[in-house]
BAVO-257582 format. One record per atom (N, C-alpha, C): residue in three letters; x, y, z. Coordinates in steps of 0.02 Angstrom, whole numbers, plus 32768, in hexadecimal, padded with zeros to 4 digits. Layout:
<vexvexs>
ALAXYZ...
</vexvexs>
This chain:
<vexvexs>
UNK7EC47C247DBFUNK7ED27C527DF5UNK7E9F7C467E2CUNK7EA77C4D7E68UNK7E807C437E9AUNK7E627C6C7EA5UNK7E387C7B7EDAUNK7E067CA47EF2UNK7E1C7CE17F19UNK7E1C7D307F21UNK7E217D4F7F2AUNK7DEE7D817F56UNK7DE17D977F92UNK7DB57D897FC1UNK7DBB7DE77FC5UNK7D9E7E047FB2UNK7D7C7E447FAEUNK7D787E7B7FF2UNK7D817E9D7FF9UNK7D7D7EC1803FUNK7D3D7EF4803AUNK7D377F258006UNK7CFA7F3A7FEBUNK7CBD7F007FEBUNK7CC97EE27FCAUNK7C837EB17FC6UNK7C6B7E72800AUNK7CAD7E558021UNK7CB47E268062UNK7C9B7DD5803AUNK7CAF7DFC7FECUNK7CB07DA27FC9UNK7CF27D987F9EUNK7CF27D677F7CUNK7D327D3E7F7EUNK7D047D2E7F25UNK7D4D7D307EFEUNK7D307D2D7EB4UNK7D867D4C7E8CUNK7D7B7D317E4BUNK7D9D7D3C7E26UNK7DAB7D757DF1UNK7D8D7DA67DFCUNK7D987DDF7DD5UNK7DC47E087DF3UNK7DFA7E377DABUNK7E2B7E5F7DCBUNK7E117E927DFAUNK7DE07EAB7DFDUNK7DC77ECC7E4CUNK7DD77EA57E88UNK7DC37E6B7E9AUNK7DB57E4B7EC4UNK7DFE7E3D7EEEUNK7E427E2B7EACUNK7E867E2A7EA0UNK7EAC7E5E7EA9UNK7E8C7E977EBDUNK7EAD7ED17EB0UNK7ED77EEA7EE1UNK7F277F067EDCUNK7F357F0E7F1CUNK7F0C7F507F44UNK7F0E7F497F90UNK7EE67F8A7FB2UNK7E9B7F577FCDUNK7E777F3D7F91UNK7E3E7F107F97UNK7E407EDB7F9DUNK7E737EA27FA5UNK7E6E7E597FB3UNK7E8D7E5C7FF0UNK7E617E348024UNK7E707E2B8058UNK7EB67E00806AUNK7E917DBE8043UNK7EA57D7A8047UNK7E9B7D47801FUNK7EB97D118007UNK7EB17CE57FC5UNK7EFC7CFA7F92UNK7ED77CED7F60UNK7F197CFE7F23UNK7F277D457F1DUNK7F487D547F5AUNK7F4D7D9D7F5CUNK7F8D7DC57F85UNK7FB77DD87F98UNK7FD47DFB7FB3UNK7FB87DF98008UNK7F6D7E238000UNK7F447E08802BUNK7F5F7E52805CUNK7F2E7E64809BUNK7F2B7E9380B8UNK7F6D7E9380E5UNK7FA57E6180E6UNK7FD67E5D810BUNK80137E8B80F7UNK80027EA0809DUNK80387ECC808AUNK80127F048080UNK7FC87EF28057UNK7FAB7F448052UNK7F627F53807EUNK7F617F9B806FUNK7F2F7F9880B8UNK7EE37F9D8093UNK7EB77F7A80AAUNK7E7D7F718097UNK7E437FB680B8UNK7E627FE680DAUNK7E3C801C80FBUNK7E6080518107UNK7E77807480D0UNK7EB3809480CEUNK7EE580BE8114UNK7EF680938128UNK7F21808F8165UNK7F5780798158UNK7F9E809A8159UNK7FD780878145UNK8015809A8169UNK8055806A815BUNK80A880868184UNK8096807381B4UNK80D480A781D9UNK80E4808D821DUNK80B980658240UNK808880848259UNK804F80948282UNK801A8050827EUNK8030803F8248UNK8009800B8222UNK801B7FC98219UNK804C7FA88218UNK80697F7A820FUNK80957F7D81C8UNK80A47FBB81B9UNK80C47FCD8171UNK80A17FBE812AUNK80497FB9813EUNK803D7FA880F6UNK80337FDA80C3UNK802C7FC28092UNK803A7FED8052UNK7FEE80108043UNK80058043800FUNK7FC780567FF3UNK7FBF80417FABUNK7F8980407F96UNK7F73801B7F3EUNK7F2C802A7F36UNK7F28801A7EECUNK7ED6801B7EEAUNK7EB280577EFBUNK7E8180497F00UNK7E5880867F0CUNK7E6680A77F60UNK7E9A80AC7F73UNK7EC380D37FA0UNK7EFB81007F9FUNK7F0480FF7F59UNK7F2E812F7F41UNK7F7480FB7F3EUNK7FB381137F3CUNK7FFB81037F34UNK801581167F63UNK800F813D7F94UNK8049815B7FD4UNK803081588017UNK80588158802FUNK8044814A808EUNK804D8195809FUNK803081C380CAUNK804C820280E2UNK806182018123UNK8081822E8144UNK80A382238186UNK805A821E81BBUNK801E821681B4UNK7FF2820D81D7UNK7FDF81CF81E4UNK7FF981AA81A0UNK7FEF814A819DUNK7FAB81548181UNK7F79817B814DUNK7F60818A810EUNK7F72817680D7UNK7F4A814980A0UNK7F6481528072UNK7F3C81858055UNK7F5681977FFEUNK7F3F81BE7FD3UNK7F7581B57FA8UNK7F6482007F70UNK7F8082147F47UNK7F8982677F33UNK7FBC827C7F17UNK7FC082C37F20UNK7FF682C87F41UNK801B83107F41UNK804783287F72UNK804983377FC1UNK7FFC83257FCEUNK7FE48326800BUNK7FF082C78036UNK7FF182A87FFAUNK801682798019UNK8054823D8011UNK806D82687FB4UNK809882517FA0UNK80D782977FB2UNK80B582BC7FBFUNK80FF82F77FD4UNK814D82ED7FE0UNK816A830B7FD4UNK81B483068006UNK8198831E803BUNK81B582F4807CUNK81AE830980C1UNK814382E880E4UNK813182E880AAUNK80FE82CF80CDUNK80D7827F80C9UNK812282618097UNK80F7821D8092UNK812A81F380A3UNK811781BB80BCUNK8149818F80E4UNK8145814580D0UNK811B813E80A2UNK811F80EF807CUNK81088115802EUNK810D80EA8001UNK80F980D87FD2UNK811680F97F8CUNK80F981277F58UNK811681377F1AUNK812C818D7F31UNK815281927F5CUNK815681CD7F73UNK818C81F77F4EUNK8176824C7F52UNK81AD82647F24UNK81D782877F3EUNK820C82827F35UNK8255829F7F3FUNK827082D57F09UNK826583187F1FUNK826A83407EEBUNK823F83237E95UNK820C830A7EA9UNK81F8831E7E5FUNK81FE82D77E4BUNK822F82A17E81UNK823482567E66UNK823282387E99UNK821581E87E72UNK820E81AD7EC2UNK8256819A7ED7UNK824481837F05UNK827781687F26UNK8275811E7F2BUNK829080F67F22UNK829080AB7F42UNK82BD80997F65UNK82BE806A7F97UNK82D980537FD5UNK82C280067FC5UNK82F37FDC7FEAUNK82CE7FA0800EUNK82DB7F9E8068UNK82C17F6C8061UNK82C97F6880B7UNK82A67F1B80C4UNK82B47F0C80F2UNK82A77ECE80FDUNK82657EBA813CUNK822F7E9A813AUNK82067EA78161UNK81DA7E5A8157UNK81F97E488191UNK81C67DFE81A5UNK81EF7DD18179UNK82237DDD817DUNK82587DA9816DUNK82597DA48111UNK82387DB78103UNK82387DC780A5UNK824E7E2F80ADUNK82657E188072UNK828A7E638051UNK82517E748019UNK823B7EAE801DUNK821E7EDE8001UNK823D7F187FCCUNK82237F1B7FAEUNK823A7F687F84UNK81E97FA27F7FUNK82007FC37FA1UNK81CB80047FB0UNK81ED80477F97UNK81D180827F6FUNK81DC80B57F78UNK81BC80DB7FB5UNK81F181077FD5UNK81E98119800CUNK821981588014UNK81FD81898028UNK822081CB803CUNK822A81D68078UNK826E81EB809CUNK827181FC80D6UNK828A823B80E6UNK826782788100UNK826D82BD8102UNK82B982BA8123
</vexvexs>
């Protein structure tokens, strides 16, 4: 596996931290182009995701976290969001590749 380049640390290394989505910038990684390395997310943002130590949900502020404060119905707009009590998943297509995101829309 290749090298995986850290956003916390600003080094590049092979441990599942380093790999982690939310924390790898760039390298063998997803990389900050799908998830956000400073929890900044959606619209507002270039649609990236939340992971890792940023929680699972985007809120309508473009926040991530976790909780009903930002996995709510009505208040979260990317990620493991709940719909009465359940997620929702969607795809959608973005930068010419297709995605599958759960995502709630009030």
């Amino acid at each position: 596996m290749g090298q995986c380049c850290n956003a916390n640390t600003w080094k590049c290394g092979n441990s599942s931290e380093d790999c982690a989505d939310g924390t790898c910038y760039e390298g063998a990684c997803a990389g900050d182009s799908v998830y956000t390395t400073d929890g900044n997310c959606g619209r507002k943002h270039g649609y990236k995701s939340c992971a890792g130590v940023w929680g699972n949900c985007c809120n309508a502020t473009g926040r991530c976290g976790s909780g009903p404060d930002f996995c709510g119905y009505g208040k979260c707009q990317l990620g493991e969001c709940w719909l009465n009590g359940i997620c929702s998943k969607i795809s959608f297509f973005h930068h010419q590749s297709k995605d599958d995101l759960a995502v709630c829309v009030p």
